[in-house]
C-alpha positions in Angstrom: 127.0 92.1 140.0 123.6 92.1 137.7 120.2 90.8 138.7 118.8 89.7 135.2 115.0 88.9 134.9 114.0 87.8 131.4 110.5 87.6 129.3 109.3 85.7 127.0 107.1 87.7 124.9 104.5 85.1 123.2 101.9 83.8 125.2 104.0 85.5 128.4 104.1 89.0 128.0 101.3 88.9 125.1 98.6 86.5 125.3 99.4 85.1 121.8 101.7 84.0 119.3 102.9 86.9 117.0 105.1 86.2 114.8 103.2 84.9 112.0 100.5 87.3 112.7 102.8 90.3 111.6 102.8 88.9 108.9 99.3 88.8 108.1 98.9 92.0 109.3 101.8 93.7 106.8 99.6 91.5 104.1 96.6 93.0 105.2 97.2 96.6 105.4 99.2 96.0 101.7 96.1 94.9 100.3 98.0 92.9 97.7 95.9 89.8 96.1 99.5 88.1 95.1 99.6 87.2 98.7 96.3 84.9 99.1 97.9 82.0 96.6 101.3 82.0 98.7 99.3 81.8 101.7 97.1 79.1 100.4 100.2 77.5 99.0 101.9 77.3 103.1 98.3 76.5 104.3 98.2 73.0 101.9 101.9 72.4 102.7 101.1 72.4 106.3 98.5 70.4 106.1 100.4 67.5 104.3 103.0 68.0 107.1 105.7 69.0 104.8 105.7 72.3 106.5 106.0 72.3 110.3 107.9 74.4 113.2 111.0 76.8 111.8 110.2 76.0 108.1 106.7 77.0 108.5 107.5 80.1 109.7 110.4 81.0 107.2 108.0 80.2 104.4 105.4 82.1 106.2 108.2 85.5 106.4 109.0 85.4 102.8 105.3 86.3 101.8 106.2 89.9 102.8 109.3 89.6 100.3 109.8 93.3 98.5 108.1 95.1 101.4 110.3 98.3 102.2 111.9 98.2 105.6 110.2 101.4 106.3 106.6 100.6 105.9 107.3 97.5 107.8 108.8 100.0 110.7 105.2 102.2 110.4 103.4 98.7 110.1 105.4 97.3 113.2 103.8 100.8 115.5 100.2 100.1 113.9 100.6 96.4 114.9 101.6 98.0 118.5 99.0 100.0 118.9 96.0 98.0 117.2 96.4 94.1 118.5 99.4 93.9 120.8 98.8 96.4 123.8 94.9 95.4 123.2 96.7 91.2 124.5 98.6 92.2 127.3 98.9 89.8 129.9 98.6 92.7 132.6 99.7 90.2 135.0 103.2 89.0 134.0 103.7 93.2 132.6 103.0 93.6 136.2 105.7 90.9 137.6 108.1 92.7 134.9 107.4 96.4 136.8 108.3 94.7 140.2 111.3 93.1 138.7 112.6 96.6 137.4 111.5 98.2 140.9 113.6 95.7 142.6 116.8 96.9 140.8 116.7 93.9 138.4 117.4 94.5 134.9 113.8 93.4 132.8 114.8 92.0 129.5 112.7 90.7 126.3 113.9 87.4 124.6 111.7 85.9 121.9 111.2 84.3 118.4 109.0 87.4 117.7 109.6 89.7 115.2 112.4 93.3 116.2 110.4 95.6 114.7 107.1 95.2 117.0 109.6 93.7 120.2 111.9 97.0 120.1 108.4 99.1 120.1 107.2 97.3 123.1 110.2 96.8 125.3 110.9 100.4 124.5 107.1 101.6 125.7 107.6 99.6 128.6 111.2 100.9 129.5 112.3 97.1 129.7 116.7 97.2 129.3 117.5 95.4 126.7 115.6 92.6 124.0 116.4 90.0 122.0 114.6 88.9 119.5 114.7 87.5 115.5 115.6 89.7 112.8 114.2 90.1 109.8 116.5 90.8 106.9 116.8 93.5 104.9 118.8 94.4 101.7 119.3 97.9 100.8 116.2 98.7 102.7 114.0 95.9 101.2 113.1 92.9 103.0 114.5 89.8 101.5 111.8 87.4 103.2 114.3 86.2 104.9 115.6 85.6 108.8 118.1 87.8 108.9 120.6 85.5 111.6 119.7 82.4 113.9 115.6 82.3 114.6 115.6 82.9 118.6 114.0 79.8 119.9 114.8 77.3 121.9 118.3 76.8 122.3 119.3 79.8 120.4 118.3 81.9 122.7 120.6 80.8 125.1 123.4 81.5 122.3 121.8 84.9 121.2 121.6 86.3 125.1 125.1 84.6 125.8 126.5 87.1 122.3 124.7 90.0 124.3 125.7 89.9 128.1 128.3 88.3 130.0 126.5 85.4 132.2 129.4 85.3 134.3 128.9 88.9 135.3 125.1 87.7 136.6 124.7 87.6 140.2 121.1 86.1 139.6 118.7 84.9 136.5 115.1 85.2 136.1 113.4 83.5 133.5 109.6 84.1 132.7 108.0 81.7 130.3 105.0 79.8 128.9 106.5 76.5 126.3 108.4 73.8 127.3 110.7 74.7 124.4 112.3 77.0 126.7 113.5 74.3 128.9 116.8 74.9 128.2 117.1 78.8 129.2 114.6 76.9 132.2 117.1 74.9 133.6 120.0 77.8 133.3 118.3 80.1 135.4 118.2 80.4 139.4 114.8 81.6 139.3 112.6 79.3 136.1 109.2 81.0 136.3 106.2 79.6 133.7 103.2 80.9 133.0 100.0 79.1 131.7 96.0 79.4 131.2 95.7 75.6 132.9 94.3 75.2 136.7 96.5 72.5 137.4 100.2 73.1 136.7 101.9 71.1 133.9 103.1 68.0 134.5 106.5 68.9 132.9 106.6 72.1 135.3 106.2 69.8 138.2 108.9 67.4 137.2 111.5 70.1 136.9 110.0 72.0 140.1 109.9 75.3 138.4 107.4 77.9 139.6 104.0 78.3 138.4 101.8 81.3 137.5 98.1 81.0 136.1 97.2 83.7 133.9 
């Protein structure tokens, strides 16, 4: 039997969001002007509230439409090195280690973006990931999710497609968003992390464990 402990990424193993800023960062280093009248475009839309959650950030992808999946590979190790390892949350990396140590298999799950997550969970030897995919036609990318976005309840579908639960002796989730309440309540072991003193009243009502980072 498997001992599974599992890792948000956002906010959890990084102390930001990321997904949208890869994006900004491919449109940065691309240096292409095209980009700041789409991105003024999502900024209006979202303001007027016609743009929010999972459409926001599908409208958000497509800006980096036509962008070879290879420079988006060399952009995803920049992004690594230059603003992800410089956000760790040495903390919960730390609870991760201990995890492994303790023959658990360490996981990644998150509605971040494969290229960076597969950099990261491979620096950090964790087992496996699970994370969105961007798509890609015949090495281009289409500006596009490639597949179901992994949040919320998805991710429970997208780790169920990858392991057998079954098979796990015990579950550890690690987490920072109520969104994740589903994957939460699945687990034997619902773990959430937060910059608040006092622990969230939602965390307290479902009598999952606490950590303050």
């Amino acid at each position: 039997m498997t001992k599974l402990a599992i890792f948000d990424f956002c906010e959890t193993l990084i102390s930001r969001q990321t997904a949208d800023l890869f994006v900004d960062f491919i449109i940065e280093q691309e240096q292409n002007k095209s980009y700041n009248f789409v991105e003024g475009l999502r900024k209006t839309l979202h303001k007027l509230h016609l743009l929010r959650g999972n459409s926001n950030k599908r409208f958000k992808l497509f800006q980096i439409k036509g962008v070879s999946k290879q420079k988006i590979e060399f952009y995803a190790q920049k992004y690594l090195d230059d603003i992800l390892l410089r956000n760790i949350n040495n903390k919960i990396l730390s609870l991760a280690k201990e995890y492994k140590v303790n023959n658990y298999k360490i996981g990644i799950i998150s509605g971040g973006y494969m290229p960076y997550i597969k950099l990261f969970a491979e620096k950090f030897n964790f087992d496996f990931r699970i994370s969105t995919e961007i798509s890609f036609s015949e090495g281009i990318c289409t500006g596009k999710i490639a597949g179901d976005d992994c949040m919320g309840k998805n991710k429970i579908l997208l780790l169920k497609k990858k392991i057998d639960l079954v098979d796990i002796e015990e579950l550890v989730f690690v987490t920072d968003h109520i969104s994740d309440l589903p994957l939460l309540q699945l687990s034997d072991q619902p773990i959430v992390v937060g910059k608040e003193t006092l622990t969230p009243s939602w965390v307290v009502k479902n009598n999952f464990k606490y950590i303050k980072v």
